[in-house]
C-alpha positions as CSV (number, residue, x, y, z in Angstrom):
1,X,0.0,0.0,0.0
2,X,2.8,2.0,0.7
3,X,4.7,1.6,-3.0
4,X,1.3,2.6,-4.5
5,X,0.7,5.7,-2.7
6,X,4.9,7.0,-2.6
7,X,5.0,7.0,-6.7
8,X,1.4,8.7,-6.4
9,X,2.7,11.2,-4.4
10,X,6.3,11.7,-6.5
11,X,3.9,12.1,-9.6
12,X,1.5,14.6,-7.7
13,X,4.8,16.6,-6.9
14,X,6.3,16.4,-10.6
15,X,3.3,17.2,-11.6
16,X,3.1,20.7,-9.4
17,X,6.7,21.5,-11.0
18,X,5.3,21.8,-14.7
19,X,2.8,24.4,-13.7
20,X,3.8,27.8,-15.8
21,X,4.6,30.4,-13.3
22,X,2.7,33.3,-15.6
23,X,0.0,31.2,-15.6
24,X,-0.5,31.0,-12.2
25,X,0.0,34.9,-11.2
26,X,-2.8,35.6,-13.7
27,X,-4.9,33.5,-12.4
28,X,-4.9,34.2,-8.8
29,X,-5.1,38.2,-9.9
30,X,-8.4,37.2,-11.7
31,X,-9.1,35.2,-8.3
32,X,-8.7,38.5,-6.3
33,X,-10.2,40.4,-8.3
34,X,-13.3,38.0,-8.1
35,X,-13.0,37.8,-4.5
36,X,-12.6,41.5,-3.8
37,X,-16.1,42.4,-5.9
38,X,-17.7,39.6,-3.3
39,X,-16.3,40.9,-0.3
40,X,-16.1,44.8,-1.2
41,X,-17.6,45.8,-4.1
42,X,-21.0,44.3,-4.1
43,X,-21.6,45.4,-0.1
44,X,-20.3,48.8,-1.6
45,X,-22.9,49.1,-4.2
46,X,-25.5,47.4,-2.1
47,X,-24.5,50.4,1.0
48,X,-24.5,53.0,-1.9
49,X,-27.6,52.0,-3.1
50,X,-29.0,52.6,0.2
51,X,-28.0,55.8,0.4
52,X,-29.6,56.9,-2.9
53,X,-32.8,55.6,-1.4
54,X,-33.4,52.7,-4.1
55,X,-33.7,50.0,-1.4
56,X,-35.6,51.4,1.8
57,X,-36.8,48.3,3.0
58,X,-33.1,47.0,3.1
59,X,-34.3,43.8,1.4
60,X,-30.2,43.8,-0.5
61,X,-29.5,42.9,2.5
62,X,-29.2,39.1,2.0
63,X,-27.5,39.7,-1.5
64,X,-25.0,41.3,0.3
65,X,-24.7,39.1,3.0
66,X,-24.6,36.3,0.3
67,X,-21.7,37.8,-1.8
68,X,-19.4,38.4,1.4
69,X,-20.4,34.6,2.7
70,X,-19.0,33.6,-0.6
71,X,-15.8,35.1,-1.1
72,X,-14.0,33.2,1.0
73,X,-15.3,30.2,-0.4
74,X,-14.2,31.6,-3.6
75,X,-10.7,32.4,-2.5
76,X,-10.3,29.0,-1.0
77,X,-11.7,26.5,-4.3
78,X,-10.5,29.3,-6.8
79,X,-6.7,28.8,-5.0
80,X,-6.8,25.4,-5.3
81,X,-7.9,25.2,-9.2
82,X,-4.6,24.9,-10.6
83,X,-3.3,22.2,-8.1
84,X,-6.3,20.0,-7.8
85,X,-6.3,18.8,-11.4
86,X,-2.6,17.8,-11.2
87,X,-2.5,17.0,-7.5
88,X,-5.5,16.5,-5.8
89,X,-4.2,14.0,-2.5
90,X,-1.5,17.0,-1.8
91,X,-4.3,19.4,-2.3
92,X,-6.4,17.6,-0.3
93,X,-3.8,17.2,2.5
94,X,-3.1,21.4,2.5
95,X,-6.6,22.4,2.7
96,X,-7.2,19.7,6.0
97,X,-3.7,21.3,7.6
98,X,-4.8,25.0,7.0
99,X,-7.9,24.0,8.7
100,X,-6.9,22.4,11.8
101,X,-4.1,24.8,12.2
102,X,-6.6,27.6,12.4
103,X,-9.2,26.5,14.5
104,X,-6.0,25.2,17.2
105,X,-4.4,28.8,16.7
106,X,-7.8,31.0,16.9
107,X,-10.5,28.7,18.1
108,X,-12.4,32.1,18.5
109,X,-12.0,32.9,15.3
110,X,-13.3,29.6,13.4
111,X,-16.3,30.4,16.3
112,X,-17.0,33.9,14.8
113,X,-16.6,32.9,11.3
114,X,-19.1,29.9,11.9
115,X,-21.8,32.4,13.6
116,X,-21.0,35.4,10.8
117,X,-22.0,32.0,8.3
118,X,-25.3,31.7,10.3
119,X,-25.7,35.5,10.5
120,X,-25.6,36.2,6.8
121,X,-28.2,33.5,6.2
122,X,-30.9,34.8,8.7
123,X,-33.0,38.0,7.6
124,X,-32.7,40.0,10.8
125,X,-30.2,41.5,12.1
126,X,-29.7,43.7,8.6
127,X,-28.3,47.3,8.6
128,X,-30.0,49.9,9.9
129,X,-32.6,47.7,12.6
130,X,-31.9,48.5,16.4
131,X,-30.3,45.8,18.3
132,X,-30.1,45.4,22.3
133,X,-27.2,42.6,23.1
134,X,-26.4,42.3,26.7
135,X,-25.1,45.7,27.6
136,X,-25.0,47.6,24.3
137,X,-27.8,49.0,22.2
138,X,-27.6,50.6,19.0
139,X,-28.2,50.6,15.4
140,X,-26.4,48.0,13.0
141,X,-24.3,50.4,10.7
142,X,-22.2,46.9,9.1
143,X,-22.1,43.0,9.3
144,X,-19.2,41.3,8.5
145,X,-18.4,37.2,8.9
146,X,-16.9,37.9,11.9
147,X,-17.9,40.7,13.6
148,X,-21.1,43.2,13.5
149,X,-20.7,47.1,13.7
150,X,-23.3,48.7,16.1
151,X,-23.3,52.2,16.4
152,X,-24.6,53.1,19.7
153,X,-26.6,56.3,20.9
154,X,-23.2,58.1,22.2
155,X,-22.2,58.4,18.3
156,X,-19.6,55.7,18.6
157,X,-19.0,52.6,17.1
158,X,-18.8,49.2,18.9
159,X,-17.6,45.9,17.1
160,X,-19.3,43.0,18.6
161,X,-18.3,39.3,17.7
162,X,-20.9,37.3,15.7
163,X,-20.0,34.3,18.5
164,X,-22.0,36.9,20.9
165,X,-25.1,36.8,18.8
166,X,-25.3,32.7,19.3
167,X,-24.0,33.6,22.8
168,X,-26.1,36.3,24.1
169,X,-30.0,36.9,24.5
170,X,-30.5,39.6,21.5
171,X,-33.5,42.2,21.0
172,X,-34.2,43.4,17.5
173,X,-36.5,46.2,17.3
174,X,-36.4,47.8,20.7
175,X,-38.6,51.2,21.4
176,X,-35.8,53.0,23.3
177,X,-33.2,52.5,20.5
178,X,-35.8,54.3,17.5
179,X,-34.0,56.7,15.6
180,X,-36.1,60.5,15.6
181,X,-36.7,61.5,12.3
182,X,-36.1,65.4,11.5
183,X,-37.6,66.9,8.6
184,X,-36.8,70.5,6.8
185,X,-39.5,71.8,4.4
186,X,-39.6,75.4,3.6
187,X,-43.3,77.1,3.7
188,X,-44.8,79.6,1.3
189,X,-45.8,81.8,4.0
190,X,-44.6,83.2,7.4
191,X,-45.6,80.8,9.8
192,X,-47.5,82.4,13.0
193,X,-47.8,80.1,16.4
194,X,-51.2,78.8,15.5
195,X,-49.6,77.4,12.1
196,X,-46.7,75.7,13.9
197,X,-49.3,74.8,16.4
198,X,-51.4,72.6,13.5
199,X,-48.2,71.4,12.2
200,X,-47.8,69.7,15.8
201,X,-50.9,68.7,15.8
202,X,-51.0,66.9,12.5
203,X,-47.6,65.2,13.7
204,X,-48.8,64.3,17.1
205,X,-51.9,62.4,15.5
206,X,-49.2,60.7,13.0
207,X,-49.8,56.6,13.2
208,X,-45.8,56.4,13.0
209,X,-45.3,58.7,16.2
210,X,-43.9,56.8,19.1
211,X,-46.4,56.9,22.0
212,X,-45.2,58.5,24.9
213,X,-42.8,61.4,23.1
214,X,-43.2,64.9,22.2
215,X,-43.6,66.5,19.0
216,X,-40.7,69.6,18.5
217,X,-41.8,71.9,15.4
218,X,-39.5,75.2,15.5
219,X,-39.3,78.0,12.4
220,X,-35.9,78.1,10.8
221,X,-34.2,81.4,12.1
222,X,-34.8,83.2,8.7
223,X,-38.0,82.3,8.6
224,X,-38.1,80.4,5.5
225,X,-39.3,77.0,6.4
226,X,-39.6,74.4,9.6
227,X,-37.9,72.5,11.3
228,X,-39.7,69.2,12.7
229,X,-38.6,66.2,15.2
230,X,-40.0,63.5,16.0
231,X,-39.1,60.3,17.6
232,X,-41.0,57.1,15.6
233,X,-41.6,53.3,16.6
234,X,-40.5,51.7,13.3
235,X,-36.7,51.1,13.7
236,X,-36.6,50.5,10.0
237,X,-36.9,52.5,6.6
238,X,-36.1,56.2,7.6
239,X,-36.6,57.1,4.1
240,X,-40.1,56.4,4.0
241,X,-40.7,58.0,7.4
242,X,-38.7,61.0,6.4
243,X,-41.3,61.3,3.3
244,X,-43.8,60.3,5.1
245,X,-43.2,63.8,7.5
246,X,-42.4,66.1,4.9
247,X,-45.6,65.1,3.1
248,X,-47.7,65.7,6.0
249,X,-45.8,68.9,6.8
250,X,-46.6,70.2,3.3
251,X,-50.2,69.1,3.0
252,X,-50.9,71.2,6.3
253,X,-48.5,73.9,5.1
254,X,-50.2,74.4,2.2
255,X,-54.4,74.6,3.8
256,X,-55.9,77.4,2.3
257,X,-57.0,79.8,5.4
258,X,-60.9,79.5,6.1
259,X,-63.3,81.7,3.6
260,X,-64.9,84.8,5.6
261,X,-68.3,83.7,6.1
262,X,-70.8,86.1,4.1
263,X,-73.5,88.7,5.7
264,X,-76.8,87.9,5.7
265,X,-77.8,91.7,6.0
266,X,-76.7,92.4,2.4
267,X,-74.0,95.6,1.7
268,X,-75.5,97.3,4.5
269,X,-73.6,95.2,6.7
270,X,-70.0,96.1,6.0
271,X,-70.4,98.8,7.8
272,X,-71.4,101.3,5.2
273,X,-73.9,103.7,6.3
274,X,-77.5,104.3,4.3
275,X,-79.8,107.5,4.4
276,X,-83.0,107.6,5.3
């Protein structure tokens, strides 16, 4: 048995010397480029996209999780191409080294990569919902295969492993972590206190205001427009809230005032006096 598998190997290895070197460095730097538009460039376009407001429901969110889950995979098989067809035992026998050398070097690291896996296949968390997660709360700005970017209330950024999302009891969608919404919208006319008045009224009675809260509606100090705040349930699509408050802003800016209600004593009645 041993004969058999000693040439094998020899002709494996003789094998790996007749592969052309040129060959080889243009394939791997088609391989990173492949990998780099899985791990970078489609989350890029996917992040830009949400910017622009073409996805507000943040359903590219598994697309992207997708694309990132498979670049590594990518980067692994795509390495091992140009050895398997001429060597696949010693291929074989690298990948199952690289393996158990990793998860004996970085056990927590095989255990984030395994959660990020499990992460990128659920729907929720995606960017942008509010998370609670032991002690921090915040709003997912990133998710990588290892890690997840919150960005908490204080401004800053916390990286949290995707082990603790397995690990630790997790709330999606809390109250206290919803985002206010401010508006702008610039009105036609001066705006008195009774107008900014019915602006908070039409706000208050909004089905997307968050019980409980106050309604902040200020003029803009030249005049010009308003300024509105106010703090919603839905931890998700900000767009569509933001619209959603800037429509119902205009529609009350825009009310025509109320007709002066007629005389019933005819032209005598404005005031105009008649002779006898």
């Amino acid at each position: 048995m041993s004969a058999p598998f000693s040439d094998a190997m020899l002709a494996e290895r003789d094998a790996l010397l007749t592969l052309a070197p040129l060959g080889l460095l243009l394939w791997f730097v088609v391989l990173a480029g492949i990998v780099w538009l899985l791990a970078v460039g489609a989350p890029f376009a996917v992040r830009v996209a949400w910017q622009l407001g073409v996805d507000p429901r943040r359903r590219l969110h598994l697309a992207s999780s997708f694309t990132r889950m498979l670049a590594p995979l990518v980067a692994l098989f795509g390495a091992m191409v140009p050895f398997w067809s001429r060597a696949p035992t010693v291929s074989l026998i690298v990948v199952v080294v690289v393996v158990v050398v990793v998860v004996a070097v970085s056990p927590s690291s095989a255990r984030n990569l395994a959660a990020g896996v499990m992460l990128a296949l659920r729907t929720r968390p995606r960017p942008g919902d509010q998370v609670r997660i032991g002690e921090i709360a915040g709003t997912v700005a990133h998710i990588s295969l290892t890690r997840v970017s919150v960005r908490t209330g204080e401004g800053g950024v916390t990286l949290v492993p995707a082990a603790d999302f397995e690990r630790l009891p997790v709330t999606i969608g809390t109250h206290g972590a919803a985002v206010p919404i401010e508006v702008d919208v610039k009105s036609p006319v001066p705006l008195d206190d009774a107008a900014l008045q019915r602006l908070r009224r039409a706000l208050w009675f909004s089905p997307f205001r968050r019980a409980g809260t106050e309604i902040r509606v200020v003029c803009d100090p030249v005049g010009e427009g308003v300024h509105a705040v106010m703090d919603t349930w839905a931890t998700r699509a900000s767009v569509e809230l933001e619209r959603h408050v800037g429509d119902l802003l205009r529609r009350n800016l825009a009310l025509p005032r109320p007709p002066v209600a007629a005389s019933t004593h005819g032209p005598d009645a404005a005031g105009d006096e008649v002779g006898p």
